[in-house]
C-alpha positions as CSV (number, residue, x, y, z in Angstrom):
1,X,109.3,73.4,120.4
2,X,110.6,70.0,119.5
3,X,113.1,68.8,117.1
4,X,112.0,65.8,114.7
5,X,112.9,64.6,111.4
6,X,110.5,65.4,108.2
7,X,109.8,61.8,108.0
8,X,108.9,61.5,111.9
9,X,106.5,64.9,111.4
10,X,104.7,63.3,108.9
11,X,103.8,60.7,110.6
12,X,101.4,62.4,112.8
13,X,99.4,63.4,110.3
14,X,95.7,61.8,109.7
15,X,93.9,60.5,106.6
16,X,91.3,63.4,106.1
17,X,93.9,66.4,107.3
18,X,93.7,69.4,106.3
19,X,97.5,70.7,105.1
20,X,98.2,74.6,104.9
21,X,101.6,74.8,103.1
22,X,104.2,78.3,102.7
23,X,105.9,79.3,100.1
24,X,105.8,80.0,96.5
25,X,106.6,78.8,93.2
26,X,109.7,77.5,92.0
27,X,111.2,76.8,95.7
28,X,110.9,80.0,97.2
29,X,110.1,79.3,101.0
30,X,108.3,76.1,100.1
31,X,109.3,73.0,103.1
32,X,110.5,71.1,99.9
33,X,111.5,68.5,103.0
34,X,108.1,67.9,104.6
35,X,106.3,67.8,101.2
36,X,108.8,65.0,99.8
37,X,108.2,62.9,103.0
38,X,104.3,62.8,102.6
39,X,105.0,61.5,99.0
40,X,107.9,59.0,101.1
41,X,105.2,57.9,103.6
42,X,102.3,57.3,101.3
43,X,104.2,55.1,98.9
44,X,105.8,53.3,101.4
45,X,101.9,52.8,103.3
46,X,99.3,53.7,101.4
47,X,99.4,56.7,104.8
48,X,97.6,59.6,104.7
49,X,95.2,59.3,102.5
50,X,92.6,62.0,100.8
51,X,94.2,64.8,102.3
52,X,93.1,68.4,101.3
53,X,96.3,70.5,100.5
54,X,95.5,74.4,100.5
55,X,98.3,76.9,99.5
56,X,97.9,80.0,98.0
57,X,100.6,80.2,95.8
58,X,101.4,77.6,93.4
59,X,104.4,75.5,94.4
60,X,106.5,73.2,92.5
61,X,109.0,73.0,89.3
62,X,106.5,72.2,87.0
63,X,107.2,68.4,87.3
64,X,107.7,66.6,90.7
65,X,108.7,68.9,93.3
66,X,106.4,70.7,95.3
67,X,102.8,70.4,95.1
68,X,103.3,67.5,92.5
69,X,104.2,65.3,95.8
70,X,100.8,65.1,96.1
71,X,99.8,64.0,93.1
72,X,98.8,60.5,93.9
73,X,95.4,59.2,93.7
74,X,94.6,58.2,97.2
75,X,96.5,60.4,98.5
76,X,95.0,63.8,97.5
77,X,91.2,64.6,97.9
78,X,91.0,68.2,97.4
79,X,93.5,71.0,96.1
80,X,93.1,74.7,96.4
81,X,95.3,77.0,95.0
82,X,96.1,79.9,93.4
83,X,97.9,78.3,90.6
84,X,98.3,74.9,89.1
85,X,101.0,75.7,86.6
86,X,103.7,74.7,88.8
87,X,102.3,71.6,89.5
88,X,100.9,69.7,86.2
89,X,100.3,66.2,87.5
90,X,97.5,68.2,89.8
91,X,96.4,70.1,87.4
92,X,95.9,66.7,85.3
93,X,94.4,65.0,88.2
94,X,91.6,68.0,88.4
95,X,90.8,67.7,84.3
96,X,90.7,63.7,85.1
97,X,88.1,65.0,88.0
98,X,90.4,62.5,90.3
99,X,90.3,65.1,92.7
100,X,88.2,68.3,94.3
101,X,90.2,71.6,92.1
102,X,90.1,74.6,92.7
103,X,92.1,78.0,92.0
104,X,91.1,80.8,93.8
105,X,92.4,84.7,93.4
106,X,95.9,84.4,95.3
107,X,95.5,88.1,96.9
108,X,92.0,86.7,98.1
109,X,93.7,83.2,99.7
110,X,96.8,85.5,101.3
111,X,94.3,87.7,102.7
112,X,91.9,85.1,104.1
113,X,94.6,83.7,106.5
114,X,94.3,86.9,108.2
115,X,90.7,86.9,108.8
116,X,91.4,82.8,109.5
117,X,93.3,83.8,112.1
118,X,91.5,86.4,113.7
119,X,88.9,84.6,113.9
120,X,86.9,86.6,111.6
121,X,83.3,84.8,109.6
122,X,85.5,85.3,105.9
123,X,86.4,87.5,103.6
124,X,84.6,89.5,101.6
125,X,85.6,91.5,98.2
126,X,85.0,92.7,94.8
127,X,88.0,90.8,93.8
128,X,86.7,87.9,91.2
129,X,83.7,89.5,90.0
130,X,82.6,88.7,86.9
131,X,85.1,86.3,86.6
132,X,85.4,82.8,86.7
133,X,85.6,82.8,90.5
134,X,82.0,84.5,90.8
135,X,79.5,81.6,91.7
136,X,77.5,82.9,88.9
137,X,80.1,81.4,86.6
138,X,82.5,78.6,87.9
139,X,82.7,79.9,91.6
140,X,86.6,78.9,91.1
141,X,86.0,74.9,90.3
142,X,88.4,73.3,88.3
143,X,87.2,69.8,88.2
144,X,83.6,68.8,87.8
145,X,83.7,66.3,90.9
146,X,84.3,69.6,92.6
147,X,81.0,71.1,95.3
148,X,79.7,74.2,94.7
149,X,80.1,76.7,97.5
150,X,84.2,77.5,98.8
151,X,83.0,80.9,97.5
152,X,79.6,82.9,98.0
153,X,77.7,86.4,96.4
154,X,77.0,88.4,98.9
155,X,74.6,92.0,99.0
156,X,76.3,94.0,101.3
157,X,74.8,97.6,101.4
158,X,73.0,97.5,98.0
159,X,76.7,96.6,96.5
160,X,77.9,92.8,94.9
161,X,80.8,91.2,96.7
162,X,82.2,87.6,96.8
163,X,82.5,86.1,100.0
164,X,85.5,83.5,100.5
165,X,85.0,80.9,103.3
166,X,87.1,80.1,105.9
167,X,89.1,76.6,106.3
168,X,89.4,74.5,108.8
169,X,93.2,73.6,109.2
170,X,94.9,71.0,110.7
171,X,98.4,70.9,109.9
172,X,100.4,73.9,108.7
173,X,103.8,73.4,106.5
174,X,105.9,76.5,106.7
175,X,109.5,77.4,106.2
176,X,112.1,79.7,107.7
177,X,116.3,80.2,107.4
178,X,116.7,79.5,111.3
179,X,115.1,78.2,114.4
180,X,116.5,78.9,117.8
181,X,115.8,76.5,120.8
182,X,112.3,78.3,121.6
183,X,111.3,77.5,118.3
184,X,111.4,81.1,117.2
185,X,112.0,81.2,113.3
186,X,114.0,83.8,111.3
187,X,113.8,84.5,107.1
188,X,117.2,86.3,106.7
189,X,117.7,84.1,103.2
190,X,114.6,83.8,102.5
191,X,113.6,85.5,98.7
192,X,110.0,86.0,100.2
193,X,107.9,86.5,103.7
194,X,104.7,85.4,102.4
195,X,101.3,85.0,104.9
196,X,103.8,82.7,106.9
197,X,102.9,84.5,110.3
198,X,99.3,84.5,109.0
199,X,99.4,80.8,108.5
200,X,100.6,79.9,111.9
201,X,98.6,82.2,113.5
202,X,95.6,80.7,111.6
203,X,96.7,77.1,111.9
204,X,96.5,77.1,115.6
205,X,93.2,78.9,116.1
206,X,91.9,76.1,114.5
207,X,93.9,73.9,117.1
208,X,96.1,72.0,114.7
209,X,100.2,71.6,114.8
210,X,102.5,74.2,113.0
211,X,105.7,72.6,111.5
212,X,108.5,74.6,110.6
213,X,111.3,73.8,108.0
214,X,114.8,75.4,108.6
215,X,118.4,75.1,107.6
216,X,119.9,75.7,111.3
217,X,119.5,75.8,114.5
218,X,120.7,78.8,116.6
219,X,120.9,78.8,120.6
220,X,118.7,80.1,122.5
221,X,118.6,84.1,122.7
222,X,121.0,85.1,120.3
223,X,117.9,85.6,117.4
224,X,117.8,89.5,117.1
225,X,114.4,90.1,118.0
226,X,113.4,92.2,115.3
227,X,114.3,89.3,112.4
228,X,111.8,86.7,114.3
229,X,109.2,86.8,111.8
230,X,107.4,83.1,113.5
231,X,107.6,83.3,116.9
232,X,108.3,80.0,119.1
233,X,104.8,80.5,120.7
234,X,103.3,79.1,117.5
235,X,105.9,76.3,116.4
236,X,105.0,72.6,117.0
237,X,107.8,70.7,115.8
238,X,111.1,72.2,113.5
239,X,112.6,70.1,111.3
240,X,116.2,70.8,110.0
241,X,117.4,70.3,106.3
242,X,121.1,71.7,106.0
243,X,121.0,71.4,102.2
244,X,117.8,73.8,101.6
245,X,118.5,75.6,98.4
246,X,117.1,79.5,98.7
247,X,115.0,78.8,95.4
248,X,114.6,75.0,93.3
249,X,117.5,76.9,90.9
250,X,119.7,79.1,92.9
251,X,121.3,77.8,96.1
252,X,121.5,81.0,97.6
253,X,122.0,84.9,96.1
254,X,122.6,87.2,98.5
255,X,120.6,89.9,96.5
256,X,117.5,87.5,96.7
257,X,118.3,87.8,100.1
258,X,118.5,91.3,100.5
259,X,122.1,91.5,101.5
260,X,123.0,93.3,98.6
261,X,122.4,95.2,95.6
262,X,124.2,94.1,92.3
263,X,125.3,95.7,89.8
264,X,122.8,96.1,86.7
265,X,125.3,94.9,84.2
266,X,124.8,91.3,86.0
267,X,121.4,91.4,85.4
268,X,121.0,89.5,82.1
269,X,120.0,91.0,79.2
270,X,117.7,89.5,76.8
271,X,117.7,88.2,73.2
272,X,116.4,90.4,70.7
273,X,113.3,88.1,70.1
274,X,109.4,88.3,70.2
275,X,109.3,88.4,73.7
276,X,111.3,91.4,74.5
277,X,109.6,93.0,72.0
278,X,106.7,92.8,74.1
279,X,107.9,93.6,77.3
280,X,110.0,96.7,75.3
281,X,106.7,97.8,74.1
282,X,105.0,97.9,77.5
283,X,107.8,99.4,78.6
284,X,106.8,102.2,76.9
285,X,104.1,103.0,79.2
286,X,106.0,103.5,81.9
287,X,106.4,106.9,83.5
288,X,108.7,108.6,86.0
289,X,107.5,107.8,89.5
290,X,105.1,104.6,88.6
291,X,104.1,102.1,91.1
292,X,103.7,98.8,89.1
293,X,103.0,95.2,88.8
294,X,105.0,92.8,86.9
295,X,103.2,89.3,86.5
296,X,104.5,86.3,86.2
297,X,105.4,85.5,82.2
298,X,106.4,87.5,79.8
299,X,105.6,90.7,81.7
300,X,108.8,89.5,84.1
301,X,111.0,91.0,80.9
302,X,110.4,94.2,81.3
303,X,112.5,94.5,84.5
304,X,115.1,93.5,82.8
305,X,114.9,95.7,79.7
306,X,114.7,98.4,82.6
307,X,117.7,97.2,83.7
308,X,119.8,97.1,80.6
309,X,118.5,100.9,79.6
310,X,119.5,102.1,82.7
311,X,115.6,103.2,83.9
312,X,115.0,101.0,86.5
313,X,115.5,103.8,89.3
314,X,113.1,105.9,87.4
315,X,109.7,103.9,88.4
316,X,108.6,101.0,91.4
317,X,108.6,97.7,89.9
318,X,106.9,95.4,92.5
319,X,105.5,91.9,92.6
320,X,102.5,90.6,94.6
321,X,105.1,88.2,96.7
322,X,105.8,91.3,99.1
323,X,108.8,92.9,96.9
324,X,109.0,96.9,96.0
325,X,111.3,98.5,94.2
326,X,114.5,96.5,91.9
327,X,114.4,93.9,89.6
328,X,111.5,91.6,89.6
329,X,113.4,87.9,88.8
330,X,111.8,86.5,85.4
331,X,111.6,82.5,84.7
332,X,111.7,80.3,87.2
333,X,113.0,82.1,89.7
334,X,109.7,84.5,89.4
335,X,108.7,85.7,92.6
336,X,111.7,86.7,93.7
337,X,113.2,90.3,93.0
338,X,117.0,91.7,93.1
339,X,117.9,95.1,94.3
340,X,114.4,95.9,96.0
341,X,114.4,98.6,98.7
342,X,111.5,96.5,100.9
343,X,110.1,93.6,101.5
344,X,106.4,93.6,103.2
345,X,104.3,90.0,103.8
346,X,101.9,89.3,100.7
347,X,98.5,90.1,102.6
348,X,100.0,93.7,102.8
349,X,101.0,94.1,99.3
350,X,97.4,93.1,97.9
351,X,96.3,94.8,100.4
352,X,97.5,98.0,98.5
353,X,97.0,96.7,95.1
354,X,93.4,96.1,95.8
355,X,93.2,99.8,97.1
356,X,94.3,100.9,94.0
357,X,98.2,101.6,94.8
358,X,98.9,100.2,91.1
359,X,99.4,103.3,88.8
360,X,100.3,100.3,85.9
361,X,100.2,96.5,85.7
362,X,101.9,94.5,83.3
363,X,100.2,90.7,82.9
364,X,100.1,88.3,80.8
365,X,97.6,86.8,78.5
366,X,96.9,83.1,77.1
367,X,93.7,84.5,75.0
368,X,92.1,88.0,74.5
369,X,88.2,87.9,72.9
370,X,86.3,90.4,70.9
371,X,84.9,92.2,75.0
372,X,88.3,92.2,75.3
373,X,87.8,89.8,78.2
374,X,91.0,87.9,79.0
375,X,92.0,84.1,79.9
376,X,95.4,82.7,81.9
377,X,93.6,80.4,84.2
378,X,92.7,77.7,81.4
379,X,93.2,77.0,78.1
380,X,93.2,73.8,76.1
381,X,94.0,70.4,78.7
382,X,96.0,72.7,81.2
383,X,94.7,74.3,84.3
384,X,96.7,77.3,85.2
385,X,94.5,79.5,87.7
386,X,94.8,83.1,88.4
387,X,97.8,83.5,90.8
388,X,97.4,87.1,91.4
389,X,96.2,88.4,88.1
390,X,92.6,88.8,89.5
391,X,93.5,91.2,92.4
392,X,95.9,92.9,90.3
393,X,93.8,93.4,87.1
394,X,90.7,94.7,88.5
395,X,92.4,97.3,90.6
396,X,95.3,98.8,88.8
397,X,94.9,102.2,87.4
398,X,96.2,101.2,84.0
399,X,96.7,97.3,82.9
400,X,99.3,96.5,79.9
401,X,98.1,92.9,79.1
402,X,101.1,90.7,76.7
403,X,101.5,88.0,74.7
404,X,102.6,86.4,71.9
405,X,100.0,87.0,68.9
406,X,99.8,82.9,68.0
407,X,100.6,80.3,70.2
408,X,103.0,77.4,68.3
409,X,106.4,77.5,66.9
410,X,107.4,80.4,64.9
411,X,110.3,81.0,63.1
412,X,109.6,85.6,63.1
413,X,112.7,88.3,62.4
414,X,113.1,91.3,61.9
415,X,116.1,92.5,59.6
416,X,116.7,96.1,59.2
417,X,113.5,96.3,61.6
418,X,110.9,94.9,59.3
419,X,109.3,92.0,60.5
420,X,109.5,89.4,58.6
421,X,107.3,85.8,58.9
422,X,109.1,82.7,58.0
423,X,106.9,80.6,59.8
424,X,103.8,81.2,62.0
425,X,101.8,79.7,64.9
426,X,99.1,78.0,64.1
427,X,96.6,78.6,67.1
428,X,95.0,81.9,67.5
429,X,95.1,83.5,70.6
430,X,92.7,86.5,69.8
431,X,89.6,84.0,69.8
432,X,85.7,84.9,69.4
433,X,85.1,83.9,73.1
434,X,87.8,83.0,75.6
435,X,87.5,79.5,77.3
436,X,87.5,81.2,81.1
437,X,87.2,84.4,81.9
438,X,89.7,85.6,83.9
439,X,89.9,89.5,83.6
440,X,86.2,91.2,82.6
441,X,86.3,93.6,79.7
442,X,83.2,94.6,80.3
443,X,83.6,95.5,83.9
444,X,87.4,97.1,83.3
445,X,85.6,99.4,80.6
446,X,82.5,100.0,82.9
447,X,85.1,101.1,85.6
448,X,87.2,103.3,83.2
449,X,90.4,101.0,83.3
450,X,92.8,101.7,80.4
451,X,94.1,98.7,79.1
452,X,96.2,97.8,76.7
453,X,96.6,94.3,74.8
454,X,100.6,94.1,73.7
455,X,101.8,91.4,70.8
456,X,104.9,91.8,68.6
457,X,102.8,92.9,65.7
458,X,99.9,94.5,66.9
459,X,98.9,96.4,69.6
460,X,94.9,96.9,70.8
461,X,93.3,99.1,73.8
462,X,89.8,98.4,75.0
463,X,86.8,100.8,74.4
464,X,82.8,100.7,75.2
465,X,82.5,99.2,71.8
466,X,85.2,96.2,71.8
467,X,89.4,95.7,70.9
468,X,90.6,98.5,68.9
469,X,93.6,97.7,67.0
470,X,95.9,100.7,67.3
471,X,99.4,99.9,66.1
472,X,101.2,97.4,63.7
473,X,104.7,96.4,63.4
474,X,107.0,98.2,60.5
475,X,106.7,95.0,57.8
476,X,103.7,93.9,58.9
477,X,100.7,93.2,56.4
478,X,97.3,94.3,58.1
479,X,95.2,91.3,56.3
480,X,97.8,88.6,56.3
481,X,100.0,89.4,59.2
482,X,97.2,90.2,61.5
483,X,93.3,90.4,60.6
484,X,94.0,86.6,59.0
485,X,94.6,85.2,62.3
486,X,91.9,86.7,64.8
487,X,88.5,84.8,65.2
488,X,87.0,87.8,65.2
489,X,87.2,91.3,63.1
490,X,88.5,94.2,65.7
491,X,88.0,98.0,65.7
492,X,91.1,99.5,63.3
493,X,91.7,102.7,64.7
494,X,91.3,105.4,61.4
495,X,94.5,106.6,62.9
496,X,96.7,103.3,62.9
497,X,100.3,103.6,63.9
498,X,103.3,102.3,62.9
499,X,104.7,100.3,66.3
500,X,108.0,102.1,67.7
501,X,110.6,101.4,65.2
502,X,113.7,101.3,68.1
503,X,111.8,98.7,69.6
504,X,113.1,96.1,66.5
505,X,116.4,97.0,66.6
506,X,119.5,94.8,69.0
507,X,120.8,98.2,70.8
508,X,119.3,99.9,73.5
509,X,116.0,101.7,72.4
510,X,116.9,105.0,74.3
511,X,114.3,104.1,77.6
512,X,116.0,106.1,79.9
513,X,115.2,109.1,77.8
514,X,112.0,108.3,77.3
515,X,111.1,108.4,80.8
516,X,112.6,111.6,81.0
517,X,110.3,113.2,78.6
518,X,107.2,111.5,79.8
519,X,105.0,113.4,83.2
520,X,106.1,112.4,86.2
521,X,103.2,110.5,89.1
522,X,101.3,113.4,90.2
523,X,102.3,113.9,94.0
524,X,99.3,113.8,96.8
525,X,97.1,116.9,96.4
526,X,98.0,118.2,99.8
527,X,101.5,118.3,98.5
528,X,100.8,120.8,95.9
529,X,103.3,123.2,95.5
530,X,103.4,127.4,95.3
531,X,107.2,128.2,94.4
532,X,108.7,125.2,95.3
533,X,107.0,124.9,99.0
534,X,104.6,122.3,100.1
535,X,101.2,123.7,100.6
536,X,97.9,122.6,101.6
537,X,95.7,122.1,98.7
538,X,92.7,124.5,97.7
């Protein structure tokens, strides 16, 4: 292992390279350092230029940091991602078809450094059909200047999968809390493991340098063995930067970190507002014992309404970055959780959403149709991508999908706990026909998926025949509030509900209780019991 500065790393790599980069959203585990000095080098000498830059989480602070380092024309050929959202100068750079985009399923990129690694011709999965990664739609392209072909249909044994291709990589950007002298790297403050070992291991199969940010250096020997999570045999170069923040807006919390659990009171509690609406309302359809998702978004609230009603020990919150159990972290620390009892690397955890581990998953939406097909990946002039959704959506037992009703400012309250309208968006987000199709109705409903599509007026659930609209909000008129602003006519359910009236008012809506009252996860079937004692199953 050698010891260089970021801006003497950089310089050994070639116009044309390949970059594999860690790390994940806002900060967490992203070499910040080595990003920056690419951006440093090329302004300064017009060096490297039209590099590819694949990472499959999104990475940045939705303005400069991160991925948006790269966004210089010249500079960046091609990006593939699972995200663009936090990076918007790339995703401008792929609607101005200045560059190769793409956004593939982030379980499917995590997962393919494995089989990168190994060796292995690809990988192949369901995850993406009938979306807009299936070649029979967009095949994942975000720009036009984009080639067809990063992803493949395949027949395998009279069944449809998508086949993702393998990259050739030539420099790998990863990030640890320490390095000893061997070049071994430990995570102890890091908020997330990531495919980091993946990477690395994937990186130099194809013969190209591994560079490893750090904040310190330790001596030789004295890294416990069992915290190494890169070891030295697969570290280039380490470059130290003292002043790495744990996340781009929290220097360092120990309960990111695993260190320790704090109390629930300091999670925050949020404003009685649309938003916690929804995520009270999905809330709702949580049971004793459930394994879940949150996605990034709005979903990230309901951890911490589980928090504030004292339920969050009743079920598994979990997010696709590797954490189980705790507080998911909502905003722009998403990714991140507090109070978890494990941390796992990503490939693993999609690994078990995609075998169905997920009794529920809470996602967002940007637009729902009349299949009851659903768009985040693009809408209007931005380019989002999936992130995780796709894995997460198609697999779960149960999806909750949420979103404001309109997009635009709104001015909505809800005195007494009618809701009242003083002002409404102006875009409707319940359209005809969504602009990319990012979770199939048709499919969920051909694979008997409940879902559920959550607003803070109306709630829907899929069927065979279309969106159903099953609940309103106390104060809300059917025509004006709701029908008025859909491009297209649901189902209304001849049995149309009032929405929970606790769920309008500032004190705690009694969750905790709920829970109690609700069936608990049905245990394994050889776990059945006969008075109390584990038997085999008949």
């Amino acid at each position: 292992m050698q010891r260089v500065t970021a801006d003497e790393a950089v310089k050994l790599i070639r116009s044309g390279d390949t970059i594999l980069i860690g790390g994940s959203g806002g900060g967490h585990a992203v070499p910040e350092a080595l990003m920056a000095a690419v951006e440093k080098r090329f302004l300064a000498e017009g060096l490297p230029r039209d590099i590819t830059a694949i990472h499959p989480v999104g990475l940045g602070d939705g303005d400069t940091k991160g991925a948006g380092h790269f966004a210089h024309v010249g500079l960046l050929k091609r990006a593939i991602s699972g995200t663009f959202v936090n990076s918007p100068k790339i995703s401008d750079m792929a609607l101005a078809n200045q560059i190769e985009g793409y956004t593939l399923p982030q379980g499917a990129m995590s997962q393919l450094m494995r089989e990168m690694a190994a060796g292995r011709p690809g990988l192949m999965t369901k995850t993406g059909l009938h979306t807009f990664v299936d070649p029979r739609l967009q095949g994942g392209r975000q720009s036009e200047c984009a080639p067809e072909g990063v992803v493949e249909l395949v027949d395998f044994r009279g069944e449809e999968y998508l086949f993702f291709k393998p990259f050739h990589v030539d420099v790998c950007f990863l990030r640890g809390t320490t390095a000893d002298e061997d070049g071994n790297i430990s995570m102890e403050q890091e908020a997330v493991f990531l495919e980091m070992l993946s990477e690395a291991q994937a990186t130099k199969r194809c013969g190209g340098l591994v560079i490893v940010q750090v904040k310190r250096i330790a001596k030789r020997g004295t890294l416990p063995p069992k915290s190494v999570k890169i070891p030295g045999i697969l570290v280039d170069l380490v470059v130290v930067e003292p002043n790495q923040w744990q996340t781009y807006l929290v220097e360092y919390s120990p309960s990111y970190a695993g260190e320790l659990r704090m109390p629930l009171s300091d999670i925050p509690v949020l404003p009685l507002d649309a938003r916690k609406i929804i995520a009270r309302r999905a809330a709702l359809e949580l049971f004793p014992g459930a394994i879940c998702n949150l996605g990034s978004g709005i979903s990230t609230g309901i951890a911490n309404v589980a928090a504030e009603e004292n339920a969050l020990d009743e079920v598994c919150l979990t997010n696709e970055q590797g954490l189980i159990g705790g507080a998911p972290a909502s905003g722009g620390d998403a990714g991140a959780a507090r109070n978890y009892a494990a941390i796992v690397d990503q490939p693993y955890q999609f690994d078990f959403y995609d075998g169905g581990g997920l009794d529920l998953a809470f996602l967002s939406f940007a637009e729902v149709d009349k299949q009851g097909n659903v768009n985040v990946s693009r809408f209007g002039d931005r380019i989002v991508g999936p992130g995780g959704f796709i894995n997460i959506s198609q697999n779960a037992k149960a999806v909750i999908f949420s979103g404001t009703f309109n997009a635009g400012k709104s001015d909505l309250s809800w005195p007494g706990g009618q809701m009242r309208i003083a002002r409404d968006g102006t875009q409707a987000k319940l359209v005809d026909k969504v602009q990319q199709v990012t979770y199939s109705g048709r499919y969920g409903a051909e694979r008997g998926q409940r879902v559920l599509y959550v607003t803070e007026r109306a709630v829907f659930q899929l069927t065979s025949a279309g969106i159903e609209l099953i609940e309103i909000a106390p104060g809300a008129d059917l025509e004006r509030d709701v029908l008025a602003h859909m491009d297209f006519k649901p189902i209304v359910s001849p049995t149309l509900k009032l929405m929970d009236a606790r769920l309008f008012q500032p004190e705690p809506m009694g969750l905790a209780a709920h829970l109690a009252d609700r069936p608990r996860r049905a245990p394994p079937a050889h776990l059945a019991t006969d008075r109390g004692h584990a038997v085999a199953a008949e």
